[in-house]
C-alpha positions in Angstrom: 0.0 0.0 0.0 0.9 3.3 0.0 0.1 5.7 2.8 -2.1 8.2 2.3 -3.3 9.7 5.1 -2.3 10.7 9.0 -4.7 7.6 9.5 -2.9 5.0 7.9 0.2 6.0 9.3 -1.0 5.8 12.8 -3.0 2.5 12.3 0.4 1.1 10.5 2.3 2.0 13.7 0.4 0.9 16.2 0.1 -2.6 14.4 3.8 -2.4 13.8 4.7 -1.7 17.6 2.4 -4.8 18.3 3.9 -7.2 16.6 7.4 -5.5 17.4 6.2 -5.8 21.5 4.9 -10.1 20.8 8.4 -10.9 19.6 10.3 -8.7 22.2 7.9 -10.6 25.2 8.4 -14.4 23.8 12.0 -13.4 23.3 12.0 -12.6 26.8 10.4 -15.9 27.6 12.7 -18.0 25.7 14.5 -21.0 28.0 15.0 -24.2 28.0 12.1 -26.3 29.1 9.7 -24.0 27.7 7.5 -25.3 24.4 6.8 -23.6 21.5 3.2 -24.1 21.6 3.5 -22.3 25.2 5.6 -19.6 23.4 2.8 -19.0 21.1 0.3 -18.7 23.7 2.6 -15.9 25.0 2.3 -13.8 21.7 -0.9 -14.1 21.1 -2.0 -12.4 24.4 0.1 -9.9 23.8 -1.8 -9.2 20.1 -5.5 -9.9 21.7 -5.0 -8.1 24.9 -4.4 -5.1 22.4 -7.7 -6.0 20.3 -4.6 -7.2 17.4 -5.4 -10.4 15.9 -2.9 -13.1 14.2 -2.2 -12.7 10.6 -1.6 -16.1 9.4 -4.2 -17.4 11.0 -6.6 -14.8 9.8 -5.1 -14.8 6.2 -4.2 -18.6 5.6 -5.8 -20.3 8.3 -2.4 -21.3 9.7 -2.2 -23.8 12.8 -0.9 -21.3 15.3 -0.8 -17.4 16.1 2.9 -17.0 15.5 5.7 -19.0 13.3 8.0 -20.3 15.4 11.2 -22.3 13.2 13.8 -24.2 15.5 17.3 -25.0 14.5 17.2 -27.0 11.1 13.6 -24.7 10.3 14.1 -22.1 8.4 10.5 -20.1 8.1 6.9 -20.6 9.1 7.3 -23.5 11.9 4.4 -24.4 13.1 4.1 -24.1 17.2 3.3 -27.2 19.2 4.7 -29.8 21.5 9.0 -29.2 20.6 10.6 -28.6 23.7 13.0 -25.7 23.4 16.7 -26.8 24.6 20.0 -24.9 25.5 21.8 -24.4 22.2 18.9 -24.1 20.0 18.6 -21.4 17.5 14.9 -20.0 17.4 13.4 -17.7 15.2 10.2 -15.8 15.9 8.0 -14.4 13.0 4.8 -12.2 14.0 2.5 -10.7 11.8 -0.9 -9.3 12.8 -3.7 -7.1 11.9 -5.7 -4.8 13.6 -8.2 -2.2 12.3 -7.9 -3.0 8.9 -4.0 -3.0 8.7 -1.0 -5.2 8.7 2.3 -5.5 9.9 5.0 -8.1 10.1 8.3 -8.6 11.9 10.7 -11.0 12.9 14.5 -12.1 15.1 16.3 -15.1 15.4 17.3 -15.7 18.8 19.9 -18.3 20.1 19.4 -19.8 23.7 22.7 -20.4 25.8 25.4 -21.7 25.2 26.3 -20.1 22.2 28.6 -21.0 20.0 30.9 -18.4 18.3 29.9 -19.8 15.1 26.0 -19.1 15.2 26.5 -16.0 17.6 28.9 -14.1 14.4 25.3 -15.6 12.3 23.1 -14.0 14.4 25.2 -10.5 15.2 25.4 -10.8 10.8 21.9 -11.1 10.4 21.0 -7.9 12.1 24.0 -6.3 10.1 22.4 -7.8 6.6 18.8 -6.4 7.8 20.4 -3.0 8.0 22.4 -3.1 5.5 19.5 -3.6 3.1 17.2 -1.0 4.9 20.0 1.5 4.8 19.5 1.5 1.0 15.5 2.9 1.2 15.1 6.0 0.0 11.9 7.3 -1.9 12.9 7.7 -5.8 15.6 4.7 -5.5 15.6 1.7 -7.5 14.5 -1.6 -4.9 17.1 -3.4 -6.1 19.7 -1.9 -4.5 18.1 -3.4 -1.1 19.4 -7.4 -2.8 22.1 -5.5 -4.5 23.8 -4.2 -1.0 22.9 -7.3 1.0 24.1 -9.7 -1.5 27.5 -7.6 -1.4 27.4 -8.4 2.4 26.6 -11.9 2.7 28.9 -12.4 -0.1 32.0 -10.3 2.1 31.7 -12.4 5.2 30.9 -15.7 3.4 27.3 -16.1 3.9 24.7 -17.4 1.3 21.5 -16.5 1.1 18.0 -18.4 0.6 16.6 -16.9 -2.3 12.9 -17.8 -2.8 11.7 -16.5 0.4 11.6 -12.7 -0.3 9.9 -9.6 1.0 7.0 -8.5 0.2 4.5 -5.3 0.9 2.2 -5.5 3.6 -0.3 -2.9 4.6 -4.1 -3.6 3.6 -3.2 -7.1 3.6 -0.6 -9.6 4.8 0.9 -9.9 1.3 0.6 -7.5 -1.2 2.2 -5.2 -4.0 5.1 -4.6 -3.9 5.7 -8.4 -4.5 8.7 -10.6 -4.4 10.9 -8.1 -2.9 14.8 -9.8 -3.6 16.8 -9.2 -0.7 19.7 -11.1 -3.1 21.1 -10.0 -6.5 18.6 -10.0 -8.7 19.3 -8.1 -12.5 15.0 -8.5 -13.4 14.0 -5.9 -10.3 13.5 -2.5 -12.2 11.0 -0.9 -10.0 11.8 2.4 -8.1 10.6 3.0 -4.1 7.8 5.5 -4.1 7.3 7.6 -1.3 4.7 6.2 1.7 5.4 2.6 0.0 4.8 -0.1 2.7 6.9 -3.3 2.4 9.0 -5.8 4.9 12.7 -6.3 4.3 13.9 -9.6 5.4 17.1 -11.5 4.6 17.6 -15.1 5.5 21.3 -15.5 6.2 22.6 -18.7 6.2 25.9 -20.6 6.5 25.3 -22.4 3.3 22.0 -22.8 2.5 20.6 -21.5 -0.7 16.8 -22.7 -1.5 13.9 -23.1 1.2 11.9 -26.2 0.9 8.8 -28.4 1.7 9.8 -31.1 4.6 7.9 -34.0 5.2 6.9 -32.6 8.5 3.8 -30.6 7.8 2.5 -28.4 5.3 3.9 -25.5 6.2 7.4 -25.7 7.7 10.4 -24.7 5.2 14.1 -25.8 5.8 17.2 -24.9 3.9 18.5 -26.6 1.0 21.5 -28.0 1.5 20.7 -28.1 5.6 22.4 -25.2 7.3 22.0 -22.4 10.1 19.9 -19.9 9.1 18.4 -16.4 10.5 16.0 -14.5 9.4 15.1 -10.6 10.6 12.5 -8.9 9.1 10.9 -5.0 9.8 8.4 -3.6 8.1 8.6 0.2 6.9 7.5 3.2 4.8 9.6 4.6 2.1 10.3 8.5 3.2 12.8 10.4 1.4 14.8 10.6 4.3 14.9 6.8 4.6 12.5 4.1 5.9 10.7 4.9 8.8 11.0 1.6 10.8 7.3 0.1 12.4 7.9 -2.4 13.8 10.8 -1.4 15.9 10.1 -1.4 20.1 12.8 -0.3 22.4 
């Protein structure tokens, strides 16, 4: 979407700040012992207590009100009985919709001990986020957002899964602008307009390059070949003095 209004800005950020506050608060819950299903139940109070309801549940009826991806689970893990343990590398992907409006945000988080391999992943992933939202500007060409971030990973020896992309969110969960590269990609010609609303999230990974179906379920995605991957994710408007961040909570 693009904004057009005081109102849609102010619905977008109070949205954004929701879903920003139900990853902060199961990030804060995050131990061993705990399950993801119990996890989940943490996020969605945080979204219902606020009148906020789950996106992917809304939207595509999926079987929890938060994707939760453990270790070898790369995107949209579906909360249940898996006991979180020290070690594990969790990501936590929230989305939700309230009055009318979406927004969507995401962290990987690892639970102690940490190794110094996946804790330069994680401290990366956060650089690759910003290094792709550093390139928003209204009037600039979106590809410089894969452009700058495959220049990263490609720096510090990192691949990147390229078939999950970005995407703009707004009115809906998924919308224009639509498969948003956050890798090289020569066929994106379009140009940021200002008040556009999109996500920008990179999965880094230490070697995987393709996300794909498992025999688990329907919905969960792990890397191709198998490998540590994060995934952080903001969603934004284009401004001509940058992106102004939504989902962001201090």
């Amino acid at each position: 979407m693009i904004v057009s209004s005081d109102e849609d800005l102010t619905k977008l950020k109070e949205v954004g700040r929701l879903c920003g506050l139900a990853v902060k608060t199961m990030a804060a819950a995050l131990e061993p012992g705990i399950t993801t299903a119990e996890l989940d139940m943490i996020g969605r109070k945080v979204l219902e207590d606020a009148g906020a309801r789950s996106a992917p549940e809304l939207c595509y009826q999926f079987p929890g009100a938060t994707c939760i991806s453990v270790n070898e689970e790369v995107a949209h893990g579906i909360p249940g009985p898996r006991v979180i343990a020290a070690g594990d590398l969790v990501n936590i992907d929230v989305s939700a919709e309230k009055d009318g409006y979406f927004g969507d945000t995401g962290s990987s988080f690892i639970v102690p001990p940490v190794t110094p391999k996946i804790e330069r992943l994680c401290r990366d992933g956060k650089r690759a986020l910003w290094v792709g939202l550093n390139q928003i500007r209204t009037g600039q060409p979106l590809a410089n957002i894969g452009n700058a971030i495959g220049k990263f990973a490609a720096k510090n020896r990192y691949t990147l899964i390229t078939n999950l992309a970005s995407h703009g969110v707004g009115r809906s969960l998924h919308e224009e602008p639509t498969e948003l590269s956050t890798w090289p990609d020569p066929d994106e010609t379009r140009i940021m307009e200002e008040g556009l609303v999109f996500t920008v999230e990179p999965f880094l990974s230490l070697g995987g390059h393709w996300a794909e179906d498992g025999d688990k379920d329907a919905w969960t995605l792990f890397s191709e070949p198998r490998a540590p991957t994060v995934q952080f994710e903001h969603t934004l408007v284009v401004t001509k003095n940058g992106p102004l961040i939504l989902t962001m909570v201090e």
